[in-house]
Legacy VTK file of the C-alpha trace (Angstrom):
# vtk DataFile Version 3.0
C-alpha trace
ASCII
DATASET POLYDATA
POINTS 85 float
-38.107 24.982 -9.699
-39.399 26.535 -6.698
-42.714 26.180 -5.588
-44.455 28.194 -2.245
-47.288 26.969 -0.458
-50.094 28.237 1.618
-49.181 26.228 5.321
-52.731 24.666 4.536
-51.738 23.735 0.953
-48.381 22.077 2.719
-50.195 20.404 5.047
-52.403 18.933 2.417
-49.958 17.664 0.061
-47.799 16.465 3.318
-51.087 14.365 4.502
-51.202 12.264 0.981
-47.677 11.308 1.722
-48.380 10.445 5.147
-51.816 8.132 3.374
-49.202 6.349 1.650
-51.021 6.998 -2.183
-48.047 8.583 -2.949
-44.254 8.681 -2.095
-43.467 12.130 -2.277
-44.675 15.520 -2.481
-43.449 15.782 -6.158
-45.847 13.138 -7.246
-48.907 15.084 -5.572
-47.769 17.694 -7.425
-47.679 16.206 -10.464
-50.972 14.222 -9.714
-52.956 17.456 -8.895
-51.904 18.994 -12.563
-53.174 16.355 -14.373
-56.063 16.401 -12.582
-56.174 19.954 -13.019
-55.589 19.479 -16.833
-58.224 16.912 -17.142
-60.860 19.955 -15.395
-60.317 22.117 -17.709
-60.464 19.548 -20.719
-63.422 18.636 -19.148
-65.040 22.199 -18.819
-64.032 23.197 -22.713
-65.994 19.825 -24.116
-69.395 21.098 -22.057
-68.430 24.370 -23.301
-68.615 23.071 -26.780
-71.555 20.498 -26.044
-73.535 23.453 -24.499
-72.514 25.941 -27.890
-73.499 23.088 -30.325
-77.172 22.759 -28.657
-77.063 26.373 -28.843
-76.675 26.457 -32.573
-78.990 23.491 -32.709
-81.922 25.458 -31.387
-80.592 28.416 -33.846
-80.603 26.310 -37.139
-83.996 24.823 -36.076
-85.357 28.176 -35.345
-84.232 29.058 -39.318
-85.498 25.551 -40.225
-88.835 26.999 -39.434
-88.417 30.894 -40.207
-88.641 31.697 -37.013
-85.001 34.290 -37.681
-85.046 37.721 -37.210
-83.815 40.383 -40.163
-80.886 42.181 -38.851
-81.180 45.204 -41.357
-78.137 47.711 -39.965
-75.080 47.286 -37.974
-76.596 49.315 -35.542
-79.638 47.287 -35.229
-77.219 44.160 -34.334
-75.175 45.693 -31.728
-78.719 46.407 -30.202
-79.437 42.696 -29.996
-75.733 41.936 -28.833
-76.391 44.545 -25.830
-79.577 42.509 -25.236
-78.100 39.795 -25.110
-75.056 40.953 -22.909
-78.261 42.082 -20.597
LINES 1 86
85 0 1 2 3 4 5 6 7 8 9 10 11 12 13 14 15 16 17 18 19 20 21 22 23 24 25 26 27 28 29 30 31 32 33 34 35 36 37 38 39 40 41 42 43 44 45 46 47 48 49 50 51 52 53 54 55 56 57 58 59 60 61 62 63 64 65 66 67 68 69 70 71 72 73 74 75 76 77 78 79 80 81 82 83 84
């Protein structure tokens, strides 16, 4: 595989050779997917955290009947374009 580089993005990965944390470009590489992998594990869980307080607050707000009556289809893609506002 062949990969291109920005000159900036080669001089980065070249410079954490030169540190000595790793022995080769390939490793950096490698290194800097995980990490990348990890991010974006990372950013789905406080996706999911963030949804489930969502529905938290929902299911409370039913707890109490404090839900609104959606009567049409028409009336609910209303509240979906208010919501999307």
């Amino acid at each position: 595989m062949h990969v291109s580089l920005t000159s900036e993005l080669e001089s980065r990965v070249k410079a954490k050779v030169e540190s000595g944390l790793y022995n080769n470009a390939s490793e950096v590489i490698r290194d800097a997917l995980r990490f990348m992998d990890t991010h974006e594990d990372w950013i789905h869980e406080m996706k999911l955290a963030r949804l489930r307080e969502q529905l938290k607050v929902g299911t409370d707000q039913l707890d109490r009947c404090e839900g609104i009556s959606i009567e049409s289809k028409s009336a609910l893609d209303t509240l979906f374009d208010d919501i999307k506002a």
